[in-house]
C-alpha positions in Angstrom: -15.5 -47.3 -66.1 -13.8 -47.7 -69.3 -15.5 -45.1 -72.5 -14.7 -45.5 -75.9 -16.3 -43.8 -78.5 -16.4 -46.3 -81.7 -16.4 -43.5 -84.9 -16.1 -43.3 -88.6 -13.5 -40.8 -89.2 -13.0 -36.8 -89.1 -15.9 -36.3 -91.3 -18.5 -37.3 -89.1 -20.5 -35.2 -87.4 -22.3 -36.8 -85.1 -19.1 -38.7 -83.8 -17.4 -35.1 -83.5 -20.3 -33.9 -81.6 -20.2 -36.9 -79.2 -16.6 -36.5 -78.6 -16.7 -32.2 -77.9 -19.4 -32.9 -75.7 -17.3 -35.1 -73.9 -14.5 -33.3 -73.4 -16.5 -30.4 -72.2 -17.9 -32.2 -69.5 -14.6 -33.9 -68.9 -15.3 -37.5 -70.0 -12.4 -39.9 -70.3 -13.0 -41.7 -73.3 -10.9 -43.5 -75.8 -11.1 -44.3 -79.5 -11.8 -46.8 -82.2 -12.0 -46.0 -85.7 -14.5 -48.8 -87.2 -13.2 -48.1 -90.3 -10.1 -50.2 -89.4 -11.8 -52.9 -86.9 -14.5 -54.2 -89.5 -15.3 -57.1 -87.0 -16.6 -54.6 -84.5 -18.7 -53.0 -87.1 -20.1 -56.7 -87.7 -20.9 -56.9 -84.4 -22.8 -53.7 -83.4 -24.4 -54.1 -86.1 -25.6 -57.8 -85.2 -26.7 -55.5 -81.8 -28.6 -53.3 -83.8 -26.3 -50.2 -83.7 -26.1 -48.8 -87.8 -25.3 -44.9 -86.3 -21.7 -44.0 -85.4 -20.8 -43.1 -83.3 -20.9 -46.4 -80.9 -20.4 -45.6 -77.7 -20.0 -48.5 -75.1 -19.4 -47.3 -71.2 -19.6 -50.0 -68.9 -22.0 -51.9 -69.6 -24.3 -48.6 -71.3 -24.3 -48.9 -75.1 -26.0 -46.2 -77.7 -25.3 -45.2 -81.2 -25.9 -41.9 -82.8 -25.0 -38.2 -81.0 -27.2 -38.7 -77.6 -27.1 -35.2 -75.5 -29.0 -36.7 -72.6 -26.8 -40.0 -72.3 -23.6 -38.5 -72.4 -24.9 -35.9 -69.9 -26.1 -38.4 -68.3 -22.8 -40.6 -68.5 -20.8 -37.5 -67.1 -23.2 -37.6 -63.8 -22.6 -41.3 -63.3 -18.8 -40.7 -63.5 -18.7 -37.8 -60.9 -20.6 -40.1 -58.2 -17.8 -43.0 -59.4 -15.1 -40.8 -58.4 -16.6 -39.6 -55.1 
């Protein structure tokens, strides 16, 4: 399952937050800065998604610093690789 976290830059918070959680549970993810891909910001926002950081896994999608999904997210992806 492909992970990308969707953030706003180095000064966000929430979108650090997302991304060291993620490495400490050993989350594969990869990166879009919205700041540079305005038609994605369009669109999550047409989706209802106004917090950065987006992420999108699969076919999961949430916005804002989310403990329990990405927690969650990190289960899912140790039964994947069993």
């Amino acid at each position: 399952m492909q992970v990308i976290v969707h953030h706003i830059g180095p000064a966000c918070v929430q979108c650090n937050q997302t991304k060291r959680l993620m490495d400490q549970l050993g989350i594969e993810y990869d990166q879009i800065d919205l700041r540079q891909h305005p038609e994605l910001t369009e669109k999550f926002k047409n989706l209802g998604h106004l917090t950065a950081p987006i992420v999108t896994a699969g076919e999961h999608i949430w916005s804002g610093f989310k403990y329990e999904q990405i927690k969650s997210l990190a289960a899912r992806l140790r039964l994947e690789r069993k």
